[in-house]
C-alpha positions as a Markdown table, in Angstrom:
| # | Residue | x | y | z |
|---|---|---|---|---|
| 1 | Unk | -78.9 | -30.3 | 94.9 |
| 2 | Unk | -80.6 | -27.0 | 94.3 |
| 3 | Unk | -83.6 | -27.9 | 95.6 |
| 4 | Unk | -82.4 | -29.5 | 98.9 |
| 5 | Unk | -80.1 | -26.8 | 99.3 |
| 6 | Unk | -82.9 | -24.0 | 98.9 |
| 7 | Unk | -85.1 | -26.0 | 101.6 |
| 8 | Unk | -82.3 | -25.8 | 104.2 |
| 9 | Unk | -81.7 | -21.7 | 103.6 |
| 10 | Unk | -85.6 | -21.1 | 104.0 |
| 11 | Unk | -85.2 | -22.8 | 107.5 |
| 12 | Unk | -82.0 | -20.9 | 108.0 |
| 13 | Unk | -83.6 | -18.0 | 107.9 |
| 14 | Unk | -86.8 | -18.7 | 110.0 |
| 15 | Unk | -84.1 | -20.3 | 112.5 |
| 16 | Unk | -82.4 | -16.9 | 112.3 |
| 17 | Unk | -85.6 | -14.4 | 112.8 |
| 18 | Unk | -86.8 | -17.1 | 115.7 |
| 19 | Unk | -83.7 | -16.6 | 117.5 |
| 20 | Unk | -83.6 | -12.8 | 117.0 |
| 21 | Unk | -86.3 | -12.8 | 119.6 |
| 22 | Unk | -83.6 | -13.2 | 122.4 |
| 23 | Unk | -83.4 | -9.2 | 122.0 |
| 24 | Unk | -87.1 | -9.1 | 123.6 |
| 25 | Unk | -86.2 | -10.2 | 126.5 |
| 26 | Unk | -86.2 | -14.2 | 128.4 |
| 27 | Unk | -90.0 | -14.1 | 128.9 |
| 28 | Unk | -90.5 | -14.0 | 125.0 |
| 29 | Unk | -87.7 | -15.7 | 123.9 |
| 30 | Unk | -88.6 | -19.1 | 126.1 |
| 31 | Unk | -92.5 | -18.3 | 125.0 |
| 32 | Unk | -91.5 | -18.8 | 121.4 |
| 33 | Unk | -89.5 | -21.7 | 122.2 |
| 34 | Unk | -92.3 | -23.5 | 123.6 |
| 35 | Unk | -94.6 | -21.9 | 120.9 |
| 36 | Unk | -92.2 | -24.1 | 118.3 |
| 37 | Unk | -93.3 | -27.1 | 120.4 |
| 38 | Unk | -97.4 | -26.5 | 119.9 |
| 39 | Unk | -97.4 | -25.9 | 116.0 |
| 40 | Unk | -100.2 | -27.5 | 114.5 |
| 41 | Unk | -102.1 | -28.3 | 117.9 |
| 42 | Unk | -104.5 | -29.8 | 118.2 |
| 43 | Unk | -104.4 | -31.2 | 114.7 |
| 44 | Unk | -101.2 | -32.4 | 115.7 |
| 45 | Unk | -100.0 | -34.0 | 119.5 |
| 46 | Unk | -97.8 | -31.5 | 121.1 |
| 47 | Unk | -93.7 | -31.5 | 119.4 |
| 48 | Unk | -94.9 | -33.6 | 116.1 |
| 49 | Unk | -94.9 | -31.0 | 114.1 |
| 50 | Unk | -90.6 | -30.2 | 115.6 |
| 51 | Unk | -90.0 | -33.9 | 114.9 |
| 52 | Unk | -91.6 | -33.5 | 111.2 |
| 53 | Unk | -89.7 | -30.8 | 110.7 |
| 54 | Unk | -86.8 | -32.4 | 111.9 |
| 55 | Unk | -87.7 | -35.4 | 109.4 |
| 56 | Unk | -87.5 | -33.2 | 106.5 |
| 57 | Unk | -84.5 | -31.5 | 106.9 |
| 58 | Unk | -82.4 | -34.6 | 107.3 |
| 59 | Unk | -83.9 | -36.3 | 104.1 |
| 60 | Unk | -82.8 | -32.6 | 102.9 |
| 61 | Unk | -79.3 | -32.9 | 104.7 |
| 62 | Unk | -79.0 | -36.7 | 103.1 |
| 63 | Unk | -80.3 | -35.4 | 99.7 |
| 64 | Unk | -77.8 | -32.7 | 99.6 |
| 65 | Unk | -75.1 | -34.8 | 100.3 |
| 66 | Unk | -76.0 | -37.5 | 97.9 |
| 67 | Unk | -76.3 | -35.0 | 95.0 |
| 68 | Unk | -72.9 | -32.9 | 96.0 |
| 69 | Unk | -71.5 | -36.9 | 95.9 |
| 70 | Unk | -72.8 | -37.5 | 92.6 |
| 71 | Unk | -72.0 | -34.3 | 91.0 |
| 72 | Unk | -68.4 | -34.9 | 92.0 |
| 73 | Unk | -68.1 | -38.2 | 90.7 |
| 74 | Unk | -69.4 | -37.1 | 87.5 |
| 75 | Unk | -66.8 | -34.3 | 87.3 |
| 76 | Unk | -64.2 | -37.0 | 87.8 |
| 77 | Unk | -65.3 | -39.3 | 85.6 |
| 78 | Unk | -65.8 | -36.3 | 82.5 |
| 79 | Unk | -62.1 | -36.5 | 83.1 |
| 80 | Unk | -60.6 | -39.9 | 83.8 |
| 81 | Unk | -57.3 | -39.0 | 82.7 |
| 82 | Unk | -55.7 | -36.1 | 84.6 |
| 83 | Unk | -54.3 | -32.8 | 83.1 |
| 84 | Unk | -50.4 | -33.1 | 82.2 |
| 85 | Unk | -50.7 | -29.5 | 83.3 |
| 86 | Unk | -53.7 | -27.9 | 84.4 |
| 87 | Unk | -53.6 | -23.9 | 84.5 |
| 88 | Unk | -54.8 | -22.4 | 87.5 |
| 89 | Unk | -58.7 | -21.8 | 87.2 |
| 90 | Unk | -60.2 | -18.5 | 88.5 |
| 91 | Unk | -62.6 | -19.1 | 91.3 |
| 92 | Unk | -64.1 | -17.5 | 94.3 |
| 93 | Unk | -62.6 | -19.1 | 98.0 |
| 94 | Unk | -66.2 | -20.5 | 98.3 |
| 95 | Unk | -66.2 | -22.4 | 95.1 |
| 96 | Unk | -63.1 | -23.8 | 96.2 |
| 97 | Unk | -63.8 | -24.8 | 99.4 |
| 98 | Unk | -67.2 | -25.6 | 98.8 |
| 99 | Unk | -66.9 | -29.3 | 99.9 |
| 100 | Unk | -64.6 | -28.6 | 102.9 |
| 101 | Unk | -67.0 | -26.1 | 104.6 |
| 102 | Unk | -69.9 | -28.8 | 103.9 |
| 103 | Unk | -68.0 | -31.1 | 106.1 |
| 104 | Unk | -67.5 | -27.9 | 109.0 |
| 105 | Unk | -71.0 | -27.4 | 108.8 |
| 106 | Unk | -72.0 | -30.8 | 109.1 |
| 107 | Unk | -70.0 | -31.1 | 112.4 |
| 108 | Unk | -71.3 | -27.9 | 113.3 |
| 109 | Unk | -75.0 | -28.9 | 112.9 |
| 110 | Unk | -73.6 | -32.2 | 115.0 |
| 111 | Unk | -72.6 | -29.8 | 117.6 |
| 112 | Unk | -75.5 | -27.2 | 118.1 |
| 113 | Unk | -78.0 | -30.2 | 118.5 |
| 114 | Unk | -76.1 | -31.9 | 121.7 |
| 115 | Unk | -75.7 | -28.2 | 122.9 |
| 116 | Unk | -79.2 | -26.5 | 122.0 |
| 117 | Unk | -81.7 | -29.0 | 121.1 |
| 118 | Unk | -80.6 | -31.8 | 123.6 |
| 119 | Unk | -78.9 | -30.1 | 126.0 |
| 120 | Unk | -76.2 | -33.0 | 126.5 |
| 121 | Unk | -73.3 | -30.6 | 126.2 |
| 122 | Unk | -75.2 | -27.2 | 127.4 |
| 123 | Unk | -73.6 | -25.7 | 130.5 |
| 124 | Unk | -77.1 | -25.3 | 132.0 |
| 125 | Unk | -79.0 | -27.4 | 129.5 |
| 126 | Unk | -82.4 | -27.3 | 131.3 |
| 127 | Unk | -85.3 | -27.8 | 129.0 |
| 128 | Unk | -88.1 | -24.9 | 128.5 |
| 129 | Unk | -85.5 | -22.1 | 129.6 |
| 130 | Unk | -84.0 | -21.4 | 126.0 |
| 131 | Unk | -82.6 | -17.7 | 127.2 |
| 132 | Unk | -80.7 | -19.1 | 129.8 |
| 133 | Unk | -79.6 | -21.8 | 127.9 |
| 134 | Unk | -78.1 | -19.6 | 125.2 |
| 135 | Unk | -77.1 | -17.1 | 127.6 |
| 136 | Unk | -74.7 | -19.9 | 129.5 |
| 137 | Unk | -73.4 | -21.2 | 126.0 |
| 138 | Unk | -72.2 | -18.2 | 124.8 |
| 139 | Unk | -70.7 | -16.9 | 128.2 |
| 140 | Unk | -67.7 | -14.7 | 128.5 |
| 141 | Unk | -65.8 | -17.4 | 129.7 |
| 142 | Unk | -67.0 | -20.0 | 126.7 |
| 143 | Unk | -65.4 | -17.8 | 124.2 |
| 144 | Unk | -64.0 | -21.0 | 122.4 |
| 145 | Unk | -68.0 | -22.1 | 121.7 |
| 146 | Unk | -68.4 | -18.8 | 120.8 |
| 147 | Unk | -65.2 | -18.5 | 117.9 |
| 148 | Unk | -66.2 | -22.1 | 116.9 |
| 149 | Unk | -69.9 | -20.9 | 116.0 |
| 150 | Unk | -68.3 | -17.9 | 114.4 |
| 151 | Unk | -66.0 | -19.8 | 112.5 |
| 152 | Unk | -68.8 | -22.5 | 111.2 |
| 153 | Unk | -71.2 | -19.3 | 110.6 |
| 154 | Unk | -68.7 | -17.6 | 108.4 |
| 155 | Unk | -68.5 | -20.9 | 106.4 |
| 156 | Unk | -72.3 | -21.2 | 106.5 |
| 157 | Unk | -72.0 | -17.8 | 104.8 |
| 158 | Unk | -69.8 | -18.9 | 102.4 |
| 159 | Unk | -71.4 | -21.8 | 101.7 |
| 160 | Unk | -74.1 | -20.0 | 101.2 |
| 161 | Unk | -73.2 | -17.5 | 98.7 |
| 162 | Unk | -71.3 | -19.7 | 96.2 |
| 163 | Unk | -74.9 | -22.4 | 96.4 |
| 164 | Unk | -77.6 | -19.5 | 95.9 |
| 165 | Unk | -75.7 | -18.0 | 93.0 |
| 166 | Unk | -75.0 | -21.5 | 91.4 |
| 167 | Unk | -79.0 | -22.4 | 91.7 |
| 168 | Unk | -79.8 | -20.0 | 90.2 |
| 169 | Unk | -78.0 | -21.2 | 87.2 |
| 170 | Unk | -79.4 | -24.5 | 88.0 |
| 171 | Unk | -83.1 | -22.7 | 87.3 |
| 172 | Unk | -81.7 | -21.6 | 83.9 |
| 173 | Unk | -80.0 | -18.1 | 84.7 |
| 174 | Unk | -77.3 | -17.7 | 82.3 |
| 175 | Unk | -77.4 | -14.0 | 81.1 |
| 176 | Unk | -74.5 | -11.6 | 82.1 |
| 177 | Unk | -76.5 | -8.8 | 83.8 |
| 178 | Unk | -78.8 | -11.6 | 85.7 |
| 179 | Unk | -75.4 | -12.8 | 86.6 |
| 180 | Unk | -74.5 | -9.4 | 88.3 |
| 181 | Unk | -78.0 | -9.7 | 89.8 |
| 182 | Unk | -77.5 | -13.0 | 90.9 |
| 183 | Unk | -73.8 | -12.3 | 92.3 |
| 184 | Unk | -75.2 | -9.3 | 94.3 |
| 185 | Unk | -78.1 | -11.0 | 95.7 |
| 186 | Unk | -76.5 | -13.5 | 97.2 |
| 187 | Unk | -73.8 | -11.8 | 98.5 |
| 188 | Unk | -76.0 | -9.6 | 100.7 |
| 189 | Unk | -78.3 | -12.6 | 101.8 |
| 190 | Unk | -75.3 | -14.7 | 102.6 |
| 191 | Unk | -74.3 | -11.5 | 104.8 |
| 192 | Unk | -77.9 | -10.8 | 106.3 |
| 193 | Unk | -78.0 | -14.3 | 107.4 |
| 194 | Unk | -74.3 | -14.3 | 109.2 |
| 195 | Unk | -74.9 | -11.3 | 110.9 |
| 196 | Unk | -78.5 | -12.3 | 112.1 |
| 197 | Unk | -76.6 | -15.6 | 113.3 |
| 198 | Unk | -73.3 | -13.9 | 114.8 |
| 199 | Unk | -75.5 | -11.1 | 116.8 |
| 200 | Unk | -76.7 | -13.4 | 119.3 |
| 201 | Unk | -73.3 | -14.9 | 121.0 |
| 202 | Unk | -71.6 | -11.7 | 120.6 |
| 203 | Unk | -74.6 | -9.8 | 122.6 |
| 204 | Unk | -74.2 | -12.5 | 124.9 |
| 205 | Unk | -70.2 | -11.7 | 125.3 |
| 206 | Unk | -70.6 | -8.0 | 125.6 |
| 207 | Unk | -73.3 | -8.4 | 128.0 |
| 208 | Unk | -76.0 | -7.6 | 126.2 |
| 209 | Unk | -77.9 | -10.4 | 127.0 |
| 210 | Unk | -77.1 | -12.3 | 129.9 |
């Protein structure tokens, strides 16, 4: 689970810094999206290496999903028979809700594809003009798109946070202080990445890019 999950934050983050380039302008941001499309040319026709890449991260997204299953069963079957009372545990919110905000991601994922990949549910949803495809999604007047990518962002966050840190134990962490470390560090990558994510529609609210 560790290692699925550590595949789909390194895409996270070059999905982030690709879309960061809407800043520089339409003219950039629609060269880079067809840029994406001619990776590995002309080893590789035109869009394979998008559709490899696409390959991977679902075997990631099934992996992840088989392991978080597994783990869970194990946890219930460690205990077959149910606390007569069980205590209260001390936990973070994203430890707790770890499973539900898998599920709000999942549909979020669901979501951004029909709108940004196909286009299918894009107000303008013409392909090679990415600016003007993000600029009509996030739209004053789409501010329910825009509060439903904030809310599945924040979870991503979230998400985020509680998995890094618990990797990290995975790899064999277990010291107090590397604890601390390990709390800290993903606490400000979990917020790098929601702020790099949540910059875009909000620019494109306030005007800033439109």
């Amino acid at each position: 689970m560790a290692v699925t999950g550590l595949l789909l934050v390194g895409f996270l983050y070059a999905h982030m810094i690709g879309n960061l380039k809407i800043f520089f302008g339409a003219e950039t941001f629609d060269h880079y999206a067809h840029w994406l499309r001619t990776i590995g040319t002309p080893l590789l026709p035109e869009a394979w290496y998008l559709w490899i890449q696409r390959a991977v991260l679902t075997v990631a997204v099934l992996g992840h999903i088989v392991a978080a299953t597994i783990l869970a069963r194990r946890a219930r079957q460690a205990r077959p028979v149910k606390y007569a009372h069980r205590p209260k545990v001390q936990g973070s919110y994203a430890a707790r809700t770890m499973r539900w905000g898998g599920v709000i991601i999942l549909l979020f994922v669901i979501y951004h594809i029909l709108d940004l990949t196909t286009g299918t549910l894009n107000p303008n949803g013409v392909a090679g003009e990415a600016y003007a495809n993000v600029a009509a999604d996030f739209a004053p007047s789409r501010w329910y798109v825009t509060l439903f990518y904030t809310l599945s962002i924040v979870a991503v966050g979230f998400h985020l946070r509680h998995g890094l840190w618990s990797a990290v134990r995975t790899f064999g962490q277990q010291s107090p202080r590397g604890e601390l470390y390990a709390r800290a560090t993903a606490l400000v990558l979990s917020l790098v990445l929601v702020v790099g994510y949540l910059s875009v529609p909000f620019a494109v609210l306030v005007g800033l890019v439109d």
